[in-house]
C-alpha positions in Angstrom: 23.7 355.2 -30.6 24.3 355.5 -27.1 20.8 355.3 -25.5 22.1 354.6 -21.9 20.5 358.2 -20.9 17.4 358.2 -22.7 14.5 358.1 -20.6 12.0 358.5 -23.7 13.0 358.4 -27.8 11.5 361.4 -29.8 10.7 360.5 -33.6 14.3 361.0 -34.6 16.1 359.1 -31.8 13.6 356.4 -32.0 14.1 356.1 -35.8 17.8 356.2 -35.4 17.6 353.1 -33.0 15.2 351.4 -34.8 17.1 352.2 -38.2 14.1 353.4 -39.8 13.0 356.3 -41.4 11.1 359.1 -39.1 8.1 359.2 -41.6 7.6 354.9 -40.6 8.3 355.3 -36.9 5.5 358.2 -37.6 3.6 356.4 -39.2 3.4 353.3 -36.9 3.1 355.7 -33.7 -0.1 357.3 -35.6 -1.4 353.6 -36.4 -0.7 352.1 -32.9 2.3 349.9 -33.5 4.9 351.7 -31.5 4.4 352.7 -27.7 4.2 355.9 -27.6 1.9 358.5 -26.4 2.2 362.6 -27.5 3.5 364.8 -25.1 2.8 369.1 -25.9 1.6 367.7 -29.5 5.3 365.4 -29.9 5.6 362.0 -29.7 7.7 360.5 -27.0 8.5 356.8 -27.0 9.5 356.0 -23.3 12.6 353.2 -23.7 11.5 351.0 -21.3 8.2 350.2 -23.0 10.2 350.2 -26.6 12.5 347.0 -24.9 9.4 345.4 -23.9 8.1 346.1 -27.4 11.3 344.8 -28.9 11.4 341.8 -26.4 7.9 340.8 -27.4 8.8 340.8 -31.4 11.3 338.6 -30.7 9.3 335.9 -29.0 6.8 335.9 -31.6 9.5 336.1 -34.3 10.2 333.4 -36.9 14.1 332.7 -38.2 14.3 335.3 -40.9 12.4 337.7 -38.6 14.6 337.2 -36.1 17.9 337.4 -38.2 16.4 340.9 -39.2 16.0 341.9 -35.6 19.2 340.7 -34.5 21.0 342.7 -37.1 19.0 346.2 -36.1 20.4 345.3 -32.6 23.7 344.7 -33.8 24.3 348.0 -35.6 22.4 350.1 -32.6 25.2 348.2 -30.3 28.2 349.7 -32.9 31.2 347.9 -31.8 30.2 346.3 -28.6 30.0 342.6 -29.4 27.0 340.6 -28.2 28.8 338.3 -25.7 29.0 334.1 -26.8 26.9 331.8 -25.0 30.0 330.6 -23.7 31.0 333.6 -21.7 28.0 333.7 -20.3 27.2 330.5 -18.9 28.9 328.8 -15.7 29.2 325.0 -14.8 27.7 326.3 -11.4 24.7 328.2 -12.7 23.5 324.6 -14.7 21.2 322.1 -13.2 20.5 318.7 -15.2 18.4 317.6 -14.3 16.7 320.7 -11.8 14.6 318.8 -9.6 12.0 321.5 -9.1 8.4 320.3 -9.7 6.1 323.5 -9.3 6.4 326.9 -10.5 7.6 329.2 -7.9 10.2 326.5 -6.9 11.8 326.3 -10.7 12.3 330.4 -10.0 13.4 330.4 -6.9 16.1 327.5 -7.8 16.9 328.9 -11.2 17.6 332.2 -9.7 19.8 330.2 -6.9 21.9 328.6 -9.3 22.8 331.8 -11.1 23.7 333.2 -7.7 26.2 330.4 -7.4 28.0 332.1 -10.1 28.9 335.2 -7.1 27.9 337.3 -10.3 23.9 337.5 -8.4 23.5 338.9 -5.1 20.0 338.5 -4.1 18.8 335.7 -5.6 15.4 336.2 -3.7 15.2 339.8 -5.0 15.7 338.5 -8.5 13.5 335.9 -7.8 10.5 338.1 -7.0 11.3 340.2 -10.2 11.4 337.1 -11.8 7.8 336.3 -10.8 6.2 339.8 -11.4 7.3 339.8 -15.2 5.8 335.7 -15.2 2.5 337.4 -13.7 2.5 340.1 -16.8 3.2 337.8 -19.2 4.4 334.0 -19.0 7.5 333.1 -21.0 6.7 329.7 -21.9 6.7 328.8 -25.0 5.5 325.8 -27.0 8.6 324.6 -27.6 8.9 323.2 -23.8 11.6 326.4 -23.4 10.8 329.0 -20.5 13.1 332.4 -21.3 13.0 333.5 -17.8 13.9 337.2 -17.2 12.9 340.2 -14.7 11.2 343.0 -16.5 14.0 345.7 -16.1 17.8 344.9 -15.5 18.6 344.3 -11.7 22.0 346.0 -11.5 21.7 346.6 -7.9 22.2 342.9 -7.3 24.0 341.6 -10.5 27.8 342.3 -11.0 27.7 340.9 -15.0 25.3 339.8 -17.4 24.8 335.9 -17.4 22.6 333.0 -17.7 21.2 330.0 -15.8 20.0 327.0 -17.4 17.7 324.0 -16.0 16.3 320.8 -17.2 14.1 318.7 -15.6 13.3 315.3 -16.3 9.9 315.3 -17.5 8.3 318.5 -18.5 5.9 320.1 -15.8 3.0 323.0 -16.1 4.8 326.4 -15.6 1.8 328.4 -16.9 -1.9 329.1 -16.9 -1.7 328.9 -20.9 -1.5 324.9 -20.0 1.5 323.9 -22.6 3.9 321.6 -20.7 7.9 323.0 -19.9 11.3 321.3 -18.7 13.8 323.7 -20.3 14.6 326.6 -18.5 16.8 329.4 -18.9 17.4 332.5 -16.7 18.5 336.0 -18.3 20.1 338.2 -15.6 21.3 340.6 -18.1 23.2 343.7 -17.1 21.6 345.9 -19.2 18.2 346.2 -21.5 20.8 346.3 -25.1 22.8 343.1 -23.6 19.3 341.8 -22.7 17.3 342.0 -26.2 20.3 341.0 -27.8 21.0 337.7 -25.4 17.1 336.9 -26.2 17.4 337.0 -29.5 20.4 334.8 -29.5 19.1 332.4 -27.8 15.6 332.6 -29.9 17.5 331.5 -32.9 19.8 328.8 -30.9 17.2 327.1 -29.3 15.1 327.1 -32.6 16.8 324.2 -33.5 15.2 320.9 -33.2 18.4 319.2 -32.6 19.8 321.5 -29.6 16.3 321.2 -27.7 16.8 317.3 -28.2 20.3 317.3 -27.1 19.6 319.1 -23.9 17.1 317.0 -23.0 19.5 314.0 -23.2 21.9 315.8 -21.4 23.3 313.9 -18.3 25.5 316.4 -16.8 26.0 320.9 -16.9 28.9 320.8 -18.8 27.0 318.6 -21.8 24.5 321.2 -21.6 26.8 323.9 -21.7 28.4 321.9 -24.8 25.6 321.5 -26.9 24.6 325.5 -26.3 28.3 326.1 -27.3 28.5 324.0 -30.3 25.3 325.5 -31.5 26.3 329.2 -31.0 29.8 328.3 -33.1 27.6 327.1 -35.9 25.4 329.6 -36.2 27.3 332.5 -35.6 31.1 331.6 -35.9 31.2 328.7 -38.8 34.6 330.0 -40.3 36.3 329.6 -37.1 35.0 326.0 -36.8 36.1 325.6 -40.3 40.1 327.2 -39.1 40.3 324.8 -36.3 38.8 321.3 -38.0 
């Protein structure tokens, strides 16, 4: 389904996307679960606030909850493929170790180092976008990890989707919730489908234990970007490991 026009779902749209039935997306709208207000006695579901929705599931997902969304955002997609780590991230956008020590200065460098990719072109305008989704709702998360991401896509100032990593080394306090971070990622996605689906990508990648350890021993970008590859293969593409061993 091709949502790129939709301003707000109805029941039937929104139960299309969703792959669910129109008597559950119903039924959730009626008991508060969806976002959704009723508009001349219908339900609209503006798409904006169903991303945000979506987004927020997949923080709070587990693995198998996560494998569940991933495929519902998979078949809404059709044939567009969600892109490999490895096509998304540059030597040039990775810092290890980032050096920054407070919070605005990890956004402002993160969103530096994806603008020397030339794929940003306002890193201060991504930056402060950066810094009102933060404000809404931090995205650290217990794990050490930051998923750091604007609210909406910022196509004005992004030519292709793509993502910045930092790690700095020792962890610092990036939010008011007081856990400690020093992995930090930056999603400058091109589009709200790419986005969801690059977030729940890397959900599941960097639920591993042993990636989260190997970036924090990594002494250089391209061993970062090398671990986030290898891990991607091996959870999404283990036959074609198995072709090339």
């Amino acid at each position: 389904m091709d949502t790129s026009i939709v301003e707000d779902f109805d029941i039937g749209q929104l139960a299309a996307y969703l792959h669910l039935t129109p008597a559950q997306v119903l039924k959730m709208a009626e008991r508060n679960r969806l976002p959704g207000r009723k508009v001349g006695g219908q339900w609209r579901f503006p798409e904006a606030e169903i991303h945000h929705w979506l987004e927020e599931r997949i923080g709070a997902a587990d693995e198998e909850q996560l494998e569940r969304v991933e495929a519902m955002l998979d078949r809404s997609a059709g044939a567009e493929k969600t892109p490999r780590l490895g096509e998304l991230l540059h030597p040039e956008a990775v810092a290890a170790p980032l050096l920054a020590r407070t919070r605005s200065s990890v956004i402002r460098e993160m969103c530096q180092l994806a603008a020397n990719t030339g794929l940003l072109w306002d890193p201060a305008a991504m930056g402060e976008a950066v810094q009102a989704r933060e404000a809404m709702h931090p995205t650290a998360l217990d794990s050490g990890v930051a998923l750091l991401h604007p609210r909406r896509p910022q196509t004005s100032i992004l030519a292709d989707s793509l993502i910045a990593v930092g790690i700095c080394r020792s962890p610092l306090p990036f939010s008011d919730a007081g856990q400690l971070t020093d992995i930090f990622f930056l999603i400058c996605s091109y589009d709200d489908a790419v986005h969801l689906r690059i977030l729940a990508k890397l959900s599941r990648v960097l639920g591993s234990d042993d990636v989260l350890t190997g970036l924090r021993a990594a002494e250089s970008p391209r061993d970062a970007i090398a671990i986030l590859r290898q891990a991607d293969d091996e959870l999404y593409h283990p036959s074609e490991i198995e072709e090339n061993a």
